[in-house]
C-alpha positions in Angstrom: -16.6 -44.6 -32.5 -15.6 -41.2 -32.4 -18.1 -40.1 -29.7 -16.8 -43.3 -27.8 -13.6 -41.9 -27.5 -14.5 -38.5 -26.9 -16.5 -39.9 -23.5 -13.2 -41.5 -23.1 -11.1 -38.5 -23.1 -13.6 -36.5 -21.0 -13.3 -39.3 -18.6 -9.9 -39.5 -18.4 -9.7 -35.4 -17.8 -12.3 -35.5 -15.9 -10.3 -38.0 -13.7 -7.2 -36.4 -13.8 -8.8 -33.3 -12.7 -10.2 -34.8 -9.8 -6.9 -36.1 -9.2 -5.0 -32.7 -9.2 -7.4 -31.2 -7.1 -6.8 -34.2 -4.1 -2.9 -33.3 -4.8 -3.5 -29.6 -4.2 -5.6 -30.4 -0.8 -3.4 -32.9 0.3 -0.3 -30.5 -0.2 -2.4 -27.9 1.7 -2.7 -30.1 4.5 1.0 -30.7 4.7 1.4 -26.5 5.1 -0.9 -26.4 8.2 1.8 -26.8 11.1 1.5 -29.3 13.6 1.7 -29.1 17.3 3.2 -32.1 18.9 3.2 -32.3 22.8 5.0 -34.0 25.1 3.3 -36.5 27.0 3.4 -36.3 30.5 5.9 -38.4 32.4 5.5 -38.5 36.2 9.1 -40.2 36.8 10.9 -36.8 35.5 12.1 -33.9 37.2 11.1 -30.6 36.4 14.5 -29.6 35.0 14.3 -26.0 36.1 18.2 -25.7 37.4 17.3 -26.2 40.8 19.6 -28.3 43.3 16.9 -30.6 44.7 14.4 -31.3 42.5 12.1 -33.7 42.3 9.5 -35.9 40.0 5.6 -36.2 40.8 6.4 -40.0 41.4 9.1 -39.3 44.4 7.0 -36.6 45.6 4.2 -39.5 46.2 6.7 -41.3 47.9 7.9 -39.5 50.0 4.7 -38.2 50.6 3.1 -41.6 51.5 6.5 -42.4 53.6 5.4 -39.2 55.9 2.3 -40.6 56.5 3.0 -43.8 57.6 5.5 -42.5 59.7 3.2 -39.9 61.0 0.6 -43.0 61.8 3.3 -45.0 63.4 3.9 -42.1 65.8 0.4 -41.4 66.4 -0.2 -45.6 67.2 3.3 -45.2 69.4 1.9 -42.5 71.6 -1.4 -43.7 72.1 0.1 -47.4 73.3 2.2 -45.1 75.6 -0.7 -43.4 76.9 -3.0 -46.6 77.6 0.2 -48.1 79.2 0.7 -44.7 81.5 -2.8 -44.9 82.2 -3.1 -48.9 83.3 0.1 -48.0 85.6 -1.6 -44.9 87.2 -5.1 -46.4 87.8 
C-alpha cells in the first residue's frame, strides 16, 4: 500500500513538474516580440504629404488608359495615311 502511494506521489510531481516546465516555455514564448506587417493594399496612396498622389491600382489605370489612347491614335493615323494614299494614287 504504501509503495502504491509513494508511485502515486512521484507521479503526481513528476506531472506537475512537467507541467511547470510547459508554463515556463510558454511564458518565454510570450517575451519574444512579434513583428506584425501590414499587408499590402494596392488601392492606397502612399501617404507621403504629397499633393497628387497616387495608388498602384490608379496608376494601372491610367496607365492602361494611355495605351489605348496611344493605339487609337496610332490606328487614326494610319487610316489617314491609307486614305491620303488611295486619293494620291
Amino acid at each position: 500500500m504504501e509503495e502504491a502511494a509513494k508511485r502515486m506521489h512521484d507521479e503526481m510531481v513528476a506531472e506537475q513538474a512537467r507541467k511547470e516546465e510547459l508554463i515556463r516555455q510558454i511564458r518565454e514564448l510570450e517575451k519574444i516580440p512579434i513583428q506584425r506587417t501590414k499587408g499590402f493594399d494596392p488601392t492606397e496612396a502612399g501617404s507621403h504629404g504629397l499633393m497628387v498622389e497616387m495608388s498602384v491600382a490608379e496608376l494601372r489605370e491610367r496607365l492602361e488608359l494611355n495605351r489605348r489612347k496611344l493605339e487609337q491614335e496610332i490606328d487614326f493615323k494610319r487610316e489617314t495615311n491609307l486614305a491620303k494614299k488611295e486619293r494620291e494614287g
